[in-house]
N, CA, C and O of each residue as an XYZ file, in Angstrom:
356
protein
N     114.119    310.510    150.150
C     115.353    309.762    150.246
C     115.335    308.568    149.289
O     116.182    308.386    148.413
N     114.152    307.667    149.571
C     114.074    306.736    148.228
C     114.549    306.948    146.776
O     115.257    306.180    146.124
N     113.895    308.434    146.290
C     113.978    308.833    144.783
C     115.587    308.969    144.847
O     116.204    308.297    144.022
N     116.255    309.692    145.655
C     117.767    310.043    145.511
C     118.406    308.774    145.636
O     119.496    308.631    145.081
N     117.763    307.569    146.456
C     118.870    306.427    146.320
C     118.498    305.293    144.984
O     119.229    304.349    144.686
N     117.694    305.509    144.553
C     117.333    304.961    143.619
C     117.911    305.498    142.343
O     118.079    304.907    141.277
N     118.179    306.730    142.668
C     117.997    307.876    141.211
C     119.671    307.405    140.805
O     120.093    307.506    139.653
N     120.494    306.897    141.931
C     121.844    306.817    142.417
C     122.194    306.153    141.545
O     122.898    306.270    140.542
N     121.368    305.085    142.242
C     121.418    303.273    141.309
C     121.031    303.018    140.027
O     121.383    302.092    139.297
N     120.232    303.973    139.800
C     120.012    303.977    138.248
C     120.332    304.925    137.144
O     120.488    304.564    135.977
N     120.412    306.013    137.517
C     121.126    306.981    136.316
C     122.323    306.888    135.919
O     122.745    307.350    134.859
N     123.108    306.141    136.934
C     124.346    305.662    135.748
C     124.480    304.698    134.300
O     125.256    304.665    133.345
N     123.499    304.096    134.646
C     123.049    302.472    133.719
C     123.624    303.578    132.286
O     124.789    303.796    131.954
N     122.028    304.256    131.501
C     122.721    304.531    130.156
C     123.875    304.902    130.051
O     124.574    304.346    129.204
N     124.330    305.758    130.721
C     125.981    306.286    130.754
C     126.767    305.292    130.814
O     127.804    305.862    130.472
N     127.102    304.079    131.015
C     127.702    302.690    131.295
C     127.366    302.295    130.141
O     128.315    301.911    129.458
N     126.699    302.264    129.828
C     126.350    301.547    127.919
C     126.870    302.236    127.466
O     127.810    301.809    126.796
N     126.640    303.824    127.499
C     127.004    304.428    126.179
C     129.108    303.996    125.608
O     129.775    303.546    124.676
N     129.306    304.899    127.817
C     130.974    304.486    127.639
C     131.792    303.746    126.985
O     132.778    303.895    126.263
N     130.874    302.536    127.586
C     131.246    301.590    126.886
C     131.336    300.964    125.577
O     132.062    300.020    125.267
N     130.377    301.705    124.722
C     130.442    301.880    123.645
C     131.454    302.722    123.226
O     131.884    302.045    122.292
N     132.117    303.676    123.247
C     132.272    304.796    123.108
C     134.175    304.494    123.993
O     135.071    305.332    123.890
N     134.312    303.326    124.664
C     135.895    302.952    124.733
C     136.145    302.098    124.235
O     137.358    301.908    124.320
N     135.523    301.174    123.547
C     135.416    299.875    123.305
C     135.375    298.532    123.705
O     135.808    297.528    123.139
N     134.626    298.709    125.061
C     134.668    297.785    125.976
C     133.233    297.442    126.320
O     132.994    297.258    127.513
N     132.163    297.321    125.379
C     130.911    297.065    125.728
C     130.542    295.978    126.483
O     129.487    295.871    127.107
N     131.666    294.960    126.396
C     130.565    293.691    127.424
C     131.097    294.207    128.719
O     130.201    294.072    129.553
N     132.140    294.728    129.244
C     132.621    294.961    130.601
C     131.772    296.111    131.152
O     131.171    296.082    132.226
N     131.796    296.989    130.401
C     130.545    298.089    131.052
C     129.456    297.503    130.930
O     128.748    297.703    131.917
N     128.772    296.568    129.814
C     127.192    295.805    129.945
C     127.616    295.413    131.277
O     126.783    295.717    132.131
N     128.530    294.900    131.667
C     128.540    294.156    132.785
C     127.982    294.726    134.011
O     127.056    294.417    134.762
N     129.040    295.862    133.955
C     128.893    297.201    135.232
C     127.483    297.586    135.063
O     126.764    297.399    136.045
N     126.968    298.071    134.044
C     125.618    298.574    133.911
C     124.645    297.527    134.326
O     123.521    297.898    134.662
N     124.925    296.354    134.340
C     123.782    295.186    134.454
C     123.895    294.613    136.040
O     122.980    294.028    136.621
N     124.792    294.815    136.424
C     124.785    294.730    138.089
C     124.474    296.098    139.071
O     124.091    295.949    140.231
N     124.637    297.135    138.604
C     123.630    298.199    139.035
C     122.425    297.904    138.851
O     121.678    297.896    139.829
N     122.014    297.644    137.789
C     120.339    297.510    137.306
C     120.066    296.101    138.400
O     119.107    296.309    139.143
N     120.653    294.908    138.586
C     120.343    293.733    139.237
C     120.340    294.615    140.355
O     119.209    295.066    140.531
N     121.194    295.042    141.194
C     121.376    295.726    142.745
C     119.905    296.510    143.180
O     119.214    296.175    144.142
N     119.518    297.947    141.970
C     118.894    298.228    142.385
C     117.165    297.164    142.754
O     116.305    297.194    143.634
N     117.358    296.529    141.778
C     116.199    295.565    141.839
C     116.124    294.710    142.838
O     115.060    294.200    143.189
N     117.651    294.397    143.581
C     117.446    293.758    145.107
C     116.887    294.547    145.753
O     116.000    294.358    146.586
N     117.506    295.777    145.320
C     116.928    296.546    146.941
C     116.008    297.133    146.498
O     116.003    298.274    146.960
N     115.095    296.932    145.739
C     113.860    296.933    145.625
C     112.624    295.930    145.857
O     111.455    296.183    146.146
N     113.339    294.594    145.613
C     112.441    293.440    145.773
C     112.640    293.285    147.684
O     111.698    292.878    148.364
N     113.856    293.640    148.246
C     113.974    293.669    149.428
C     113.037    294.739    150.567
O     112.444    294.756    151.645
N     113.319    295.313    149.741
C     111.974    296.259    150.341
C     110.575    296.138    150.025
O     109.792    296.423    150.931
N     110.270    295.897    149.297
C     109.023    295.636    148.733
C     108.597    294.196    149.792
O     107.699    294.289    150.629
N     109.231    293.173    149.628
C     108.876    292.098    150.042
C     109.487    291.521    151.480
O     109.434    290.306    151.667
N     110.023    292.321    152.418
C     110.849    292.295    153.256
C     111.687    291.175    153.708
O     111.750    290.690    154.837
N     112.194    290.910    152.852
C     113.169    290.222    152.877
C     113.027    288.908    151.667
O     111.920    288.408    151.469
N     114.271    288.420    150.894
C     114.253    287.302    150.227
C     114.775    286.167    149.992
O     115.630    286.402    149.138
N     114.790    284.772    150.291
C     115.222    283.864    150.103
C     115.170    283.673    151.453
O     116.285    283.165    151.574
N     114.842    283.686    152.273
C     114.980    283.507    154.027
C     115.537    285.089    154.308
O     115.018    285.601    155.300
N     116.110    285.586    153.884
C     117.157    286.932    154.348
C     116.331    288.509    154.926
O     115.455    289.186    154.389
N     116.937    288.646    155.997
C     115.886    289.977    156.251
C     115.901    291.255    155.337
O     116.945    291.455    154.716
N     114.874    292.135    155.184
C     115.240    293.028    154.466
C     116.657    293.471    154.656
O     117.477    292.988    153.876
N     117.027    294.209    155.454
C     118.371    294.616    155.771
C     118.995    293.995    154.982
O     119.187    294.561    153.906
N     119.603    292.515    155.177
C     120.417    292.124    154.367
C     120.274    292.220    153.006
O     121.134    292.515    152.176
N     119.134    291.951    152.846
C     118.721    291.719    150.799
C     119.340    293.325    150.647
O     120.441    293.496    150.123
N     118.752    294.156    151.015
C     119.049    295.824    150.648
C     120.178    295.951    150.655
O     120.467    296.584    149.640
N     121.585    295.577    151.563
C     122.909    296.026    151.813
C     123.411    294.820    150.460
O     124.335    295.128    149.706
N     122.978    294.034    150.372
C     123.667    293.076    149.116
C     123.423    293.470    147.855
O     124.152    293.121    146.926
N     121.888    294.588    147.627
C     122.110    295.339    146.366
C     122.808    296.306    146.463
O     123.268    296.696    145.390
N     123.185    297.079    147.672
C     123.939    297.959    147.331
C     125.153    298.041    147.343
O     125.836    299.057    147.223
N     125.513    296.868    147.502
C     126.924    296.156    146.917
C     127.315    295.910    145.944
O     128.504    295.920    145.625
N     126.107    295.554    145.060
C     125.877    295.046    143.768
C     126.513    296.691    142.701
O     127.460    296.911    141.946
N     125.334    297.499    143.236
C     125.335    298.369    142.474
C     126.879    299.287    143.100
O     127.060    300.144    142.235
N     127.522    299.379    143.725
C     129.289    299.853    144.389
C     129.652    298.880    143.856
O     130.840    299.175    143.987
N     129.704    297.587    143.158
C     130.475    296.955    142.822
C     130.587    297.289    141.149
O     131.619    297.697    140.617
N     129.346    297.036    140.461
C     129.194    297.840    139.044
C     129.503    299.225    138.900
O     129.912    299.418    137.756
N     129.473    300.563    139.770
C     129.977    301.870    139.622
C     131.135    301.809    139.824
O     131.983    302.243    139.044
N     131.436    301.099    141.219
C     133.092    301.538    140.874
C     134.188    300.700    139.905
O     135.235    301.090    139.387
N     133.548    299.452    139.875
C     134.469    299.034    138.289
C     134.416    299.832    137.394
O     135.525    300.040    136.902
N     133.530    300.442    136.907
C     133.917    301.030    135.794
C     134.779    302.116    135.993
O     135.588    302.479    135.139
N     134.566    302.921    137.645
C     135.712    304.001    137.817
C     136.907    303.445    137.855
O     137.905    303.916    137.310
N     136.857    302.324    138.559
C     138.777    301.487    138.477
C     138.809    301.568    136.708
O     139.601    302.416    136.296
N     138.115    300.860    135.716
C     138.342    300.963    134.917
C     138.767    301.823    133.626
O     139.151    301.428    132.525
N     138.581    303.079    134.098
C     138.208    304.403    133.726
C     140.179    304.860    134.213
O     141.192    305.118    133.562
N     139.908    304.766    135.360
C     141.352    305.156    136.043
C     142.526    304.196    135.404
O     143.643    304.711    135.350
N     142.422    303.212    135.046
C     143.585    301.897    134.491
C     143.726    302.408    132.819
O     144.754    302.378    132.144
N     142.661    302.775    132.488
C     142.904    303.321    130.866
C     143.416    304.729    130.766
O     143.766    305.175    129.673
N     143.474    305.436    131.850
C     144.460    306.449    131.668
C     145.870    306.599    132.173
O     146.211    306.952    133.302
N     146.718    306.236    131.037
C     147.794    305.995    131.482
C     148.239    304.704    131.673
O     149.362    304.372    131.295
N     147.460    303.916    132.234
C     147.426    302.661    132.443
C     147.836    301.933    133.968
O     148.093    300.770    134.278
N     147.765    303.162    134.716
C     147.894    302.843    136.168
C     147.185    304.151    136.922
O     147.067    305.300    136.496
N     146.791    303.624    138.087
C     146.066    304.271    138.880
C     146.882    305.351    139.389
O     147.970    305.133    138.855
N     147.006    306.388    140.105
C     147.510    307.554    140.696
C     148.912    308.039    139.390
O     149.606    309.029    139.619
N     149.059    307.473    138.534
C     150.134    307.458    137.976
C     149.949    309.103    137.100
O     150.851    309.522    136.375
């Protein structure tokens, strides 16, 4: 289960660079790609070290994986707004 949630959090990263290269929007996908990469590293340092800054594991872990749903799905909102230029449209 680890390798698959990890594998989650991180195999999007190059694909987020490349896109972004490749729509012309490299700092906004660096962006997306660089808060996945930060996320998974919470919830890695959260586990590893059970917990950080005072915070129990639990929490440190659910705040990277916020991190990293917050960097994947921007780029899908973003993805969806450049076609067409509205969502369901």
């Amino acid at each position: 289960v680890a390798v698959s949630a990890y594998a989650w959090m991180l195999l999007p990263v190059p694909a987020l660079v490349r896109t972004g290269r490749a729509v012309g929007a490299t700092r906004r996908y660096l962006a997306f790609a660089v808060l996945s990469t930060v996320g998974a590293g919470v919830v890695l340092a959260g586990t590893l070290s059970g917990g950080v800054l005072g915070l129990d594991a639990t929490t440190v872990t659910l705040v990277g994986v916020a991190l990293v749903a917050l960097g994947q799905t921007g780029s899908v909102v973003d993805a969806a707004l450049r076609n067409d230029g509205a969502l369901g449209a």
